[in-house]
PDB file of N, CA, C and O in Angstrom:
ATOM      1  N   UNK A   1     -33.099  13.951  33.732  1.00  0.00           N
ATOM      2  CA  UNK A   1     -31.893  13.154  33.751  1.00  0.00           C
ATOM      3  C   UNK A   1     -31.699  12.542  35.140  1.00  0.00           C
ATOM      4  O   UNK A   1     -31.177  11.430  35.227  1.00  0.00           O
ATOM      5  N   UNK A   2     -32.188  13.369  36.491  1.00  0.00           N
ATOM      6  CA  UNK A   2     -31.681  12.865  37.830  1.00  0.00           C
ATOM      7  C   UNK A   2     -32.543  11.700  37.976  1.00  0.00           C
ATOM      8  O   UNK A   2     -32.255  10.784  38.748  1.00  0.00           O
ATOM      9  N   UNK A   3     -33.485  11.709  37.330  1.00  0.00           N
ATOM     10  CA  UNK A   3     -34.884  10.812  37.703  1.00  0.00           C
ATOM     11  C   UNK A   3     -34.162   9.458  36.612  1.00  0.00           C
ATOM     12  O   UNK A   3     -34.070   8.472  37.343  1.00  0.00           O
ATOM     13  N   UNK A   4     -33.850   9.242  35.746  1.00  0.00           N
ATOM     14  CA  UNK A   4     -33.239   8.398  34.235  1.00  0.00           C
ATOM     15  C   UNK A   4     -32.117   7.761  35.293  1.00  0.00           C
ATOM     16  O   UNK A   4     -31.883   6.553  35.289  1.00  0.00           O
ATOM     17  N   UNK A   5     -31.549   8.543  36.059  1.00  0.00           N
ATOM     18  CA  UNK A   5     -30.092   8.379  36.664  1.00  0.00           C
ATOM     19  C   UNK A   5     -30.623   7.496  38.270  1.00  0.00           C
ATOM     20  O   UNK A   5     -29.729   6.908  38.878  1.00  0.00           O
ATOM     21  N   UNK A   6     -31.635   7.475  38.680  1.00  0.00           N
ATOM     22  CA  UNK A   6     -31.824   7.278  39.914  1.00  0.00           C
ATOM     23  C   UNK A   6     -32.313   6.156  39.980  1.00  0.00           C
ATOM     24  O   UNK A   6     -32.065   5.335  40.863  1.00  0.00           O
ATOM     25  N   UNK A   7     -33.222   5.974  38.845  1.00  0.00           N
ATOM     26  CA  UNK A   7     -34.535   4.805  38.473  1.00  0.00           C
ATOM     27  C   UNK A   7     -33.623   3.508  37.211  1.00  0.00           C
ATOM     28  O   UNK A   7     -34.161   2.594  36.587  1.00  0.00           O
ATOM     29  N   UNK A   8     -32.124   3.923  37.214  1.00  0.00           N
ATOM     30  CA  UNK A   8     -31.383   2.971  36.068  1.00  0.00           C
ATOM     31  C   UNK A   8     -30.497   1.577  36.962  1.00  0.00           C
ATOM     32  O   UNK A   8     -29.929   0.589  36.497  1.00  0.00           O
ATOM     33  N   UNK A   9     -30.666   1.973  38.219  1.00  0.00           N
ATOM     34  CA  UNK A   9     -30.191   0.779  39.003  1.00  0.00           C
ATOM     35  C   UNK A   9     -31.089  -0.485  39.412  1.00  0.00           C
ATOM     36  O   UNK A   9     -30.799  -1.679  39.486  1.00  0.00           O
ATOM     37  N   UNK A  10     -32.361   0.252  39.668  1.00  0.00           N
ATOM     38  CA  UNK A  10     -33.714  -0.438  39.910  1.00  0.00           C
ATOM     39  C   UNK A  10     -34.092  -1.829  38.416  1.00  0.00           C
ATOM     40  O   UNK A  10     -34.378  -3.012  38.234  1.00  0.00           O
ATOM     41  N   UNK A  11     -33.890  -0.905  37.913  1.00  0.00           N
ATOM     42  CA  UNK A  11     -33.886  -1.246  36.456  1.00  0.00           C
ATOM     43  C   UNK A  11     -33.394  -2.521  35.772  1.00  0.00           C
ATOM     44  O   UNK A  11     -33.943  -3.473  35.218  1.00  0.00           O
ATOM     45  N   UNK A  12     -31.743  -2.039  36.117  1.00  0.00           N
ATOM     46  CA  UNK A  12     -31.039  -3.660  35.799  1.00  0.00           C
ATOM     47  C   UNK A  12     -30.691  -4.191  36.391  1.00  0.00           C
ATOM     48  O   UNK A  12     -29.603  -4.726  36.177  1.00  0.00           O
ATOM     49  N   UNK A  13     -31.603  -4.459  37.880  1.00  0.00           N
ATOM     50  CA  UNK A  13     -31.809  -5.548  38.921  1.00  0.00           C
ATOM     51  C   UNK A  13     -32.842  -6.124  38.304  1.00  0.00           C
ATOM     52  O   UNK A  13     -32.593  -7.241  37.850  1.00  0.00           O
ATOM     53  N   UNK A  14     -34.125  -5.640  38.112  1.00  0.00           N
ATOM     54  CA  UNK A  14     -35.553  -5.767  37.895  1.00  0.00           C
ATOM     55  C   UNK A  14     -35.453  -6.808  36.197  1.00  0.00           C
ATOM     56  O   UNK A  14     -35.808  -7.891  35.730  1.00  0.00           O
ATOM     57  N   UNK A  15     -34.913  -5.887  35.921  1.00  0.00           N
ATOM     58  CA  UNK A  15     -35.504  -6.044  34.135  1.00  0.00           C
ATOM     59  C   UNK A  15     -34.518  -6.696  32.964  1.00  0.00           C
ATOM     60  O   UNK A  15     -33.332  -6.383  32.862  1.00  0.00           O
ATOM     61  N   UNK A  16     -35.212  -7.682  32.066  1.00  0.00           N
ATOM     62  CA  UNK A  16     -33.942  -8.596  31.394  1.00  0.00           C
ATOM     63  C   UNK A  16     -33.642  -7.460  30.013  1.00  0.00           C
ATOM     64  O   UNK A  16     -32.638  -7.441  29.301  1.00  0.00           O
ATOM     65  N   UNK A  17     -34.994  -6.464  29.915  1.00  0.00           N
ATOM     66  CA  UNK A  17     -34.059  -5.626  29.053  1.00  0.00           C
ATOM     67  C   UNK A  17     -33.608  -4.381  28.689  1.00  0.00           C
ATOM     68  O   UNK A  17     -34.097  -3.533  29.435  1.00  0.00           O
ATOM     69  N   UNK A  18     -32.923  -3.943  27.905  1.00  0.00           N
ATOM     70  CA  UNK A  18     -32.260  -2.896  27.875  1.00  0.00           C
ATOM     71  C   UNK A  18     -32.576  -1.312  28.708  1.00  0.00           C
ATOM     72  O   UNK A  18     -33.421  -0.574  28.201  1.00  0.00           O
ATOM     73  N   UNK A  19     -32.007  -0.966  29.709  1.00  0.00           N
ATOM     74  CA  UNK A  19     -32.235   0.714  29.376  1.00  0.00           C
ATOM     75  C   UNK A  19     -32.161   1.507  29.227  1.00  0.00           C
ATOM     76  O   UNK A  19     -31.917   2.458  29.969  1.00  0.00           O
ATOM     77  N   UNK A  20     -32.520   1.357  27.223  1.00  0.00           N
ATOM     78  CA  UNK A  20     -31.725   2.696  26.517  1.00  0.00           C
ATOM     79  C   UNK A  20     -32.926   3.131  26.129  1.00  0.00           C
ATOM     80  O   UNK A  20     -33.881   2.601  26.698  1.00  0.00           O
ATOM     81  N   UNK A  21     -33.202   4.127  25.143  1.00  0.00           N
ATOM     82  CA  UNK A  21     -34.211   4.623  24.576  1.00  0.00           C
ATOM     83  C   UNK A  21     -34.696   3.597  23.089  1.00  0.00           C
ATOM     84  O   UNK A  21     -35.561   4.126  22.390  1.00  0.00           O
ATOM     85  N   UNK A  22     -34.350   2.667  22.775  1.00  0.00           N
ATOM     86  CA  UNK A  22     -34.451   1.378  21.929  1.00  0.00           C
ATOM     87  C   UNK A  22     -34.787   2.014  20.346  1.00  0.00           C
ATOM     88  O   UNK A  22     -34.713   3.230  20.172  1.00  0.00           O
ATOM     89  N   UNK A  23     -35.067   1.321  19.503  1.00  0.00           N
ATOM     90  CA  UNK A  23     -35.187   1.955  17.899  1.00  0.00           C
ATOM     91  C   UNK A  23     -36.430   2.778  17.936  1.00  0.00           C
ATOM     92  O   UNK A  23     -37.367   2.889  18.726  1.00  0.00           O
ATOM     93  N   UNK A  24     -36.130   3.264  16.906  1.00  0.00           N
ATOM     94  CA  UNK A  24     -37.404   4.215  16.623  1.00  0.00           C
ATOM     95  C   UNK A  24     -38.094   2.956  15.406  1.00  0.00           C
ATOM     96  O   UNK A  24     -37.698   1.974  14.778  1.00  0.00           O
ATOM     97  N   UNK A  25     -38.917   3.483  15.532  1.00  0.00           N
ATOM     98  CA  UNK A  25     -40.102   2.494  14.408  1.00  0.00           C
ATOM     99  C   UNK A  25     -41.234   3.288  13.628  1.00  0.00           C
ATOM    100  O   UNK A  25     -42.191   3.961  14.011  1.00  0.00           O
ATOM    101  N   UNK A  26     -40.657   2.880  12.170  1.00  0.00           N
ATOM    102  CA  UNK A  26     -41.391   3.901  11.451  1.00  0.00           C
ATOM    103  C   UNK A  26     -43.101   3.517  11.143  1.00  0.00           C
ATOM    104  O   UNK A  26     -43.963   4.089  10.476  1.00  0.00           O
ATOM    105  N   UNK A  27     -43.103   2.753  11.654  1.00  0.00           N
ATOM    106  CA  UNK A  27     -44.907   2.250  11.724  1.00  0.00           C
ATOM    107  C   UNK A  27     -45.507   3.259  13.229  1.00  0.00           C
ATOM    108  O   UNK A  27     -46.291   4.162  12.939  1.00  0.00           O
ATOM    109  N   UNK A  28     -45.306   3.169  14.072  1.00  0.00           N
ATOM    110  CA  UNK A  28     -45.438   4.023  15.458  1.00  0.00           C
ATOM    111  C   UNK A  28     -44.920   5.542  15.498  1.00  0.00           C
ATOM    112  O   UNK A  28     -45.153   6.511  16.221  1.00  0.00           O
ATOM    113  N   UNK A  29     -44.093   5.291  14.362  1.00  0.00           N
ATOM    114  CA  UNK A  29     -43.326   7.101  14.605  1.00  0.00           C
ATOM    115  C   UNK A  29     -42.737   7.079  16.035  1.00  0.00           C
ATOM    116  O   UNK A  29     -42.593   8.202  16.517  1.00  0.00           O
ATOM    117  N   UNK A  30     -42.456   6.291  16.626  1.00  0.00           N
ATOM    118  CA  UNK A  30     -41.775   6.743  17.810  1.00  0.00           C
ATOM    119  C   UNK A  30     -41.002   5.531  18.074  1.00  0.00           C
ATOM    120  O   UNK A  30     -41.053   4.508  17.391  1.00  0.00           O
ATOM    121  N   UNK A  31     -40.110   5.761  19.360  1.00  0.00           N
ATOM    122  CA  UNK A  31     -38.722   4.685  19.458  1.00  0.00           C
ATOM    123  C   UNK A  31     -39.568   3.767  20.239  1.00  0.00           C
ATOM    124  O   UNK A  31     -40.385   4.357  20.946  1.00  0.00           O
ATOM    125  N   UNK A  32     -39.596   2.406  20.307  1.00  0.00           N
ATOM    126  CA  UNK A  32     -40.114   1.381  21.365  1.00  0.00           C
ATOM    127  C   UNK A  32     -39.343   0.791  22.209  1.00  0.00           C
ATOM    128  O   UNK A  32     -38.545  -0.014  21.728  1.00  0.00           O
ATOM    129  N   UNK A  33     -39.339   0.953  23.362  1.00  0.00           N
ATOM    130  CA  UNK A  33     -38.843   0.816  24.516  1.00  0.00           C
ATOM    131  C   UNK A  33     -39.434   0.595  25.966  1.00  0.00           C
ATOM    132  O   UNK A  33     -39.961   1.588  26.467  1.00  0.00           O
ATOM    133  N   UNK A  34     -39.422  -0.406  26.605  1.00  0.00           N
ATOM    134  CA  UNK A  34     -40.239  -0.739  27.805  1.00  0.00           C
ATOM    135  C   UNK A  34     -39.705   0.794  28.845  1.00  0.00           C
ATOM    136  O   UNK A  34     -40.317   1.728  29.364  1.00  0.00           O
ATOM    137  N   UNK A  35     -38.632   0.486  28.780  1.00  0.00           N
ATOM    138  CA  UNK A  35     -37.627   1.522  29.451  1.00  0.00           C
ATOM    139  C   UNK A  35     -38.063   3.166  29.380  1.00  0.00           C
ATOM    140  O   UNK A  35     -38.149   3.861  30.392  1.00  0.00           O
ATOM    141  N   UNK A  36     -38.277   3.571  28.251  1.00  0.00           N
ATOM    142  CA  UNK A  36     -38.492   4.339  28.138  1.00  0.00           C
ATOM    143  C   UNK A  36     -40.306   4.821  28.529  1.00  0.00           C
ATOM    144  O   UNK A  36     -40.450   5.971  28.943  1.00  0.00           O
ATOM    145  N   UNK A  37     -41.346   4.110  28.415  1.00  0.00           N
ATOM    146  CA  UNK A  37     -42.411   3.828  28.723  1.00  0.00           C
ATOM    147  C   UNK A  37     -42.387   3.870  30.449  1.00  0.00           C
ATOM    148  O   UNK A  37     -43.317   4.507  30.944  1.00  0.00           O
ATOM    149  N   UNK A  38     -41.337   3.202  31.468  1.00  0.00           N
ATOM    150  CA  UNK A  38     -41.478   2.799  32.416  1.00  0.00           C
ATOM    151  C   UNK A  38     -41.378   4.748  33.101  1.00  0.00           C
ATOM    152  O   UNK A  38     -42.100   5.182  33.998  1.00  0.00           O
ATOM    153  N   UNK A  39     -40.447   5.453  32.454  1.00  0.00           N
ATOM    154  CA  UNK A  39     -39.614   6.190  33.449  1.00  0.00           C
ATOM    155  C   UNK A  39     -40.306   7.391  32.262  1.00  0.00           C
ATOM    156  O   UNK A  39     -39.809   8.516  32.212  1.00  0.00           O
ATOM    157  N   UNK A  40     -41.469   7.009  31.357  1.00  0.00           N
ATOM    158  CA  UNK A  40     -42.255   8.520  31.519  1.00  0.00           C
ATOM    159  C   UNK A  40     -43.208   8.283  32.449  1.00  0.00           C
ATOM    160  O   UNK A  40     -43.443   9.267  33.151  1.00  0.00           O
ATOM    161  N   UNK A  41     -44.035   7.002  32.771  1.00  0.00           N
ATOM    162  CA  UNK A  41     -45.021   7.141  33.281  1.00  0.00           C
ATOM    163  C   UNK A  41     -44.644   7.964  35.463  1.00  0.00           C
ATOM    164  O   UNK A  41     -45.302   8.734  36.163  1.00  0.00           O
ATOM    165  N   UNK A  42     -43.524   7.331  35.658  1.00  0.00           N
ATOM    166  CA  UNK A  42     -42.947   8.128  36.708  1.00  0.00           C
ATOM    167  C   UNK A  42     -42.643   9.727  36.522  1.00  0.00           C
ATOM    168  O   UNK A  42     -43.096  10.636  37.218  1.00  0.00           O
ATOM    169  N   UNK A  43     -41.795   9.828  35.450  1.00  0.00           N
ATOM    170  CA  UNK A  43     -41.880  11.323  35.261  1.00  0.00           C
ATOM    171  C   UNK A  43     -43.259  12.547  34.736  1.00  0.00           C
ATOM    172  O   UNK A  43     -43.242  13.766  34.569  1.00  0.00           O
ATOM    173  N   UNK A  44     -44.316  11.536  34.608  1.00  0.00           N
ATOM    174  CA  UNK A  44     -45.319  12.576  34.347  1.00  0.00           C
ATOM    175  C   UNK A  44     -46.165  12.522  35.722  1.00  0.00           C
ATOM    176  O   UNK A  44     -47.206  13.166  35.849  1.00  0.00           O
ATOM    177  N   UNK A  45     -45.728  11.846  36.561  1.00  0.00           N
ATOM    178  CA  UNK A  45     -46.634  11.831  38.164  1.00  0.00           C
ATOM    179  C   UNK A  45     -45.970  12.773  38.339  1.00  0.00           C
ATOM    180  O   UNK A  45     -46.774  13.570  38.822  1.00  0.00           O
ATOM    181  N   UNK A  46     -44.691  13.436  38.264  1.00  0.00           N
ATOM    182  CA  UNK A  46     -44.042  14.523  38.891  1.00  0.00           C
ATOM    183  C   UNK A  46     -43.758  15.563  37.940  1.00  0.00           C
ATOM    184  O   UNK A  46     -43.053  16.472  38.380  1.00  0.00           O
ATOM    185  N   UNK A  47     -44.143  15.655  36.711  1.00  0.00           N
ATOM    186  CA  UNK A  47     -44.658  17.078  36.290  1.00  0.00           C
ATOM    187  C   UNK A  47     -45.219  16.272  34.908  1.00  0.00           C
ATOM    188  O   UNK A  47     -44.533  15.464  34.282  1.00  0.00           O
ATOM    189  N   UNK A  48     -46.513  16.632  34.586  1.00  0.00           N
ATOM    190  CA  UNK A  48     -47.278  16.508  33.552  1.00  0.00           C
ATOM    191  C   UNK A  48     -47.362  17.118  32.081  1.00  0.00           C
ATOM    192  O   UNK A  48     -48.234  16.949  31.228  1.00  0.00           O
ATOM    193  N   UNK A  49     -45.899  18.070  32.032  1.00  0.00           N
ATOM    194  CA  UNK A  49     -45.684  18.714  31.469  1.00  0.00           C
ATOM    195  C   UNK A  49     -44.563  17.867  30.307  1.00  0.00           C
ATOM    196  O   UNK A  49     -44.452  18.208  29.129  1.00  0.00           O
ATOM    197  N   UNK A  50     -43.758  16.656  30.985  1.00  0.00           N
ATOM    198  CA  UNK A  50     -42.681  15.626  30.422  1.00  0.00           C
ATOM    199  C   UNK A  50     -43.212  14.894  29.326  1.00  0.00           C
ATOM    200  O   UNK A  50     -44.139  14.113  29.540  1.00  0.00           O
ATOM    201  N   UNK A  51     -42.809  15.021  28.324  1.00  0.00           N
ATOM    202  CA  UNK A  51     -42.927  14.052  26.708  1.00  0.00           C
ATOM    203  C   UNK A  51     -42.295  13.206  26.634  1.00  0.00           C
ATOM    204  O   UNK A  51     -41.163  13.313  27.106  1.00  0.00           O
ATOM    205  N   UNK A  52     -42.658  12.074  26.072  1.00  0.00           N
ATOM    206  CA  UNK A  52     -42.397  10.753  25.625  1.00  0.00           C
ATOM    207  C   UNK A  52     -40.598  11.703  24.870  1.00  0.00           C
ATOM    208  O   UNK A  52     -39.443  11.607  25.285  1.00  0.00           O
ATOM    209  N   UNK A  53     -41.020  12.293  24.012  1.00  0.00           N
ATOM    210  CA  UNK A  53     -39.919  12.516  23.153  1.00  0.00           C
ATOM    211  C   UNK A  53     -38.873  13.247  24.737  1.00  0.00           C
ATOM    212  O   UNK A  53     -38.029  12.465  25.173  1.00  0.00           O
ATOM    213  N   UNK A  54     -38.960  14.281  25.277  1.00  0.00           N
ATOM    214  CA  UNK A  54     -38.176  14.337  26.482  1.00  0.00           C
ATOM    215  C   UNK A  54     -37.200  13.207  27.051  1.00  0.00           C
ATOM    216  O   UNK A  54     -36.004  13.305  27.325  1.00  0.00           O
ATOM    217  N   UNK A  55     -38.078  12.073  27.153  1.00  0.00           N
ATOM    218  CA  UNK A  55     -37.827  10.907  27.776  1.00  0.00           C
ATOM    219  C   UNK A  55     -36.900  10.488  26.922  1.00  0.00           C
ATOM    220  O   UNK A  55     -35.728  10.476  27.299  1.00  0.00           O
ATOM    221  N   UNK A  56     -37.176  10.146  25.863  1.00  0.00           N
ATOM    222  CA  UNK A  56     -36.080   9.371  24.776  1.00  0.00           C
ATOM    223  C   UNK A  56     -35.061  10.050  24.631  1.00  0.00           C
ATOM    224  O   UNK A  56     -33.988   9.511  24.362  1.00  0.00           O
ATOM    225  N   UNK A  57     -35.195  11.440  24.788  1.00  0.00           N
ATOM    226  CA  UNK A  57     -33.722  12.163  24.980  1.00  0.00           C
ATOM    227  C   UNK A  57     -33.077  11.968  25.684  1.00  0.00           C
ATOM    228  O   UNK A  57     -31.936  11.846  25.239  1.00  0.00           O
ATOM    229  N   UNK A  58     -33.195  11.809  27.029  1.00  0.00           N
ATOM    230  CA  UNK A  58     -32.745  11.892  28.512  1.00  0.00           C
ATOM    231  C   UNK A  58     -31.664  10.483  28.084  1.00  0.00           C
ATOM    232  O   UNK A  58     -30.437  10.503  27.980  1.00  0.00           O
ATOM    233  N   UNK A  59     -32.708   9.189  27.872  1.00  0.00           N
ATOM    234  CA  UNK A  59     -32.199   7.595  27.752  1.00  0.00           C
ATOM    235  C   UNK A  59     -31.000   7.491  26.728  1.00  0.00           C
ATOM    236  O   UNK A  59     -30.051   6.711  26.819  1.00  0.00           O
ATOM    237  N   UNK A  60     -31.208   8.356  25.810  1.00  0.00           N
ATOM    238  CA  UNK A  60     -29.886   8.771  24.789  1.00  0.00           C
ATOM    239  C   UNK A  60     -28.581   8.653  25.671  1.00  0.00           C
ATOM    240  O   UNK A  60     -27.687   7.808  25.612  1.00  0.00           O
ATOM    241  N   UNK A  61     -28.760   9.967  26.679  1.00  0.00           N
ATOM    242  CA  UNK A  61     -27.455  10.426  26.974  1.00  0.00           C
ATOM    243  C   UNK A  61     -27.222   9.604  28.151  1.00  0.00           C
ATOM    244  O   UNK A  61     -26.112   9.848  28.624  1.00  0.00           O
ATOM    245  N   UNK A  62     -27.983   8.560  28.909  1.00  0.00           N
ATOM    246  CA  UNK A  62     -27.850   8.071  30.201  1.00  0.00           C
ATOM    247  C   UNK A  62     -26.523   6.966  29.499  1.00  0.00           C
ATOM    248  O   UNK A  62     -26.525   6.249  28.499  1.00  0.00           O
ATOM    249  N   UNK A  63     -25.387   7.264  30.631  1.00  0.00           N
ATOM    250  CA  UNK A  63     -24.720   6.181  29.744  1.00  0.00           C
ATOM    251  C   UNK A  63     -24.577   5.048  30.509  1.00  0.00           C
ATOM    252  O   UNK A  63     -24.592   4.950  31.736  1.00  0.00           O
ATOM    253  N   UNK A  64     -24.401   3.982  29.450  1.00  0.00           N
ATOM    254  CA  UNK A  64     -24.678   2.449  29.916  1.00  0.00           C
ATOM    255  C   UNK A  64     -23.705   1.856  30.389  1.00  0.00           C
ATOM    256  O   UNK A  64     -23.818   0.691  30.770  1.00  0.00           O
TER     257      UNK A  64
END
């Protein structure tokens, strides 16, 4: 969450879109989201142990 919370200002300077955890899609089985993509690939440099699904949780509760 501190990392979702730290990296969400950067974000909507940088980026035209959203950052929430975006729909889930039943062709992929998983939610599609740049956002969410951006801030696992940071959170797995700092523990390798962090899931995509982790991530989409976190973006849930980050509020907008």
């Amino acid at each position: 969450m501190a990392l979702a919370l730290a990296f969400r200002p950067y974000w909507l300077r940088n980026s035209p879109r959203p950052f929430t955890a975006g729909k889930y899609s039943a062709k992929t089985k998983q939610n599609e989201s740049y956002a969410v993509e951006a801030v696992l690939l940071i959170a797995q440099k700092l523990d390798p142990n962090i899931t995509r699904a982790n991530v989409v949780t976190v973006l849930r509760e980050v509020p907008t």
